[in-house]
C-alpha positions as CSV (number, residue, x, y, z in Angstrom):
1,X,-42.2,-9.9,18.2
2,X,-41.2,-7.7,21.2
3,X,-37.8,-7.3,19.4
4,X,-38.8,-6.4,16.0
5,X,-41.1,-3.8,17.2
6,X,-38.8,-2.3,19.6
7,X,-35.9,-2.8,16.7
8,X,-38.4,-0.8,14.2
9,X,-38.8,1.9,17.1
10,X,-35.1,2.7,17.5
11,X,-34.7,2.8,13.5
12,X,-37.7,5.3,13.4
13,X,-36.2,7.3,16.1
14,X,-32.9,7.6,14.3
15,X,-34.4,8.4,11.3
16,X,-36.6,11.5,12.3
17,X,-33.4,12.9,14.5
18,X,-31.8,12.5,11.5
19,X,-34.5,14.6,9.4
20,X,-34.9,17.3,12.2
21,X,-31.3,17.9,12.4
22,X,-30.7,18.2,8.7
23,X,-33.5,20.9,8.8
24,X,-32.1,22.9,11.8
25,X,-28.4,22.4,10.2
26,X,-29.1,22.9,6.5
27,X,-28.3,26.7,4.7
28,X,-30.4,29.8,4.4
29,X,-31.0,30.0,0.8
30,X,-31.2,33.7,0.7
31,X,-27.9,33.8,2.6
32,X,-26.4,31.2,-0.7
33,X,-27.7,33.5,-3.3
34,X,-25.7,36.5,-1.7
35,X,-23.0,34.5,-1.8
36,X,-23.2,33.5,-4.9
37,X,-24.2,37.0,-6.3
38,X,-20.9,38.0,-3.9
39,X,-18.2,35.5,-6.3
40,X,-20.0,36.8,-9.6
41,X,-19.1,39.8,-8.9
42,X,-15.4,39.7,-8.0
43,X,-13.2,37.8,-10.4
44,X,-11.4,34.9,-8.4
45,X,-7.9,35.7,-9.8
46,X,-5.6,38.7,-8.4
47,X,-3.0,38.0,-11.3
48,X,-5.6,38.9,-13.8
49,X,-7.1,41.9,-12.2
50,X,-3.2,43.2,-12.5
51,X,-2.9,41.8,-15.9
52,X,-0.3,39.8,-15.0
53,X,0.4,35.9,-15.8
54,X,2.8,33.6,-14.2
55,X,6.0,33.2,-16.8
56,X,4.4,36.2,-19.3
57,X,7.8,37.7,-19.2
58,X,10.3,35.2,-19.9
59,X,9.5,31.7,-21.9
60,X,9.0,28.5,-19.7
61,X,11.3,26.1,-20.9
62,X,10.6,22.3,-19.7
63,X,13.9,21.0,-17.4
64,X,16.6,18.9,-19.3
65,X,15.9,15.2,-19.3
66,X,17.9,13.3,-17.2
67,X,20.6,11.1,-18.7
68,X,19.6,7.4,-19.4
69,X,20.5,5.1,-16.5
70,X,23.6,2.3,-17.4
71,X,22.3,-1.2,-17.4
72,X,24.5,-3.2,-15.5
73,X,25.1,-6.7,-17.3
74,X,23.0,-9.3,-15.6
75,X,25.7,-12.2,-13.9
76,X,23.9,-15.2,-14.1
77,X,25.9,-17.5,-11.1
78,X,28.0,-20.3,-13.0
79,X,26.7,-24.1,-12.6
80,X,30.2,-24.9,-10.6
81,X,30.1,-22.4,-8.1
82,X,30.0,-23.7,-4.6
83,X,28.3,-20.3,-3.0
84,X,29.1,-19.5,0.7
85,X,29.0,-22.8,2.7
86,X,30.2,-24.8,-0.1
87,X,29.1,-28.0,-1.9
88,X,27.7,-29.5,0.7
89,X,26.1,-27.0,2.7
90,X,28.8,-27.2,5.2
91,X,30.7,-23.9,6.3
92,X,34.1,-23.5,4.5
93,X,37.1,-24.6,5.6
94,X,39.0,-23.1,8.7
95,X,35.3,-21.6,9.9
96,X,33.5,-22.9,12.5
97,X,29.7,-22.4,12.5
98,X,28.8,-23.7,15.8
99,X,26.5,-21.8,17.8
100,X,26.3,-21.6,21.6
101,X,23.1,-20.8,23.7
């Protein structure tokens, strides 16, 4: 019982320095509504106070596509090929594979 209570006490204690420092930390609302009344009142965009928009003066044309990529034919490997150590899994002839520690 000991443990629950003291379990419930630390939760409770985390919880109202939680609440305490969301009030110290949170913002002045008459400090928001300035700054809000601040952004109404100046448009956000420099290139329309000047009248000016990016590309106005010359048409934006969209860059050429690039050129369609080559398929290469797939090479499926033939039924008689004897890959790299031959038939039998051995090395090929005149090779020796033996390794030294």
């Amino acid at each position: 019982m000991d443990r629950i209570r003291a379990g419930l006490t630390g939760l409770a204690a985390v919880f109202l320095i939680t609440a305490v420092a969301s009030l110290l930390f949170a913002p002045d609302p008459a400090q928001q509504a300035r700054v809000e009344a601040a952004q109404a009142s100046e448009p956000g965009e420099p290139l329309a106070q000047l009248g000016v928009a990016p590309g106005s003066e010359k048409t934006v044309q969209a860059p050429p596509a690039p050129p369609p990529e080559e398929q290469q034919p797939s090479v499926a490997p033939s039924s008689n090929s004897d890959g790299l150590f031959g038939p039998s899994g051995s090395a090929p002839a005149g090779e020796d594979r033996s390794v030294s520690i």
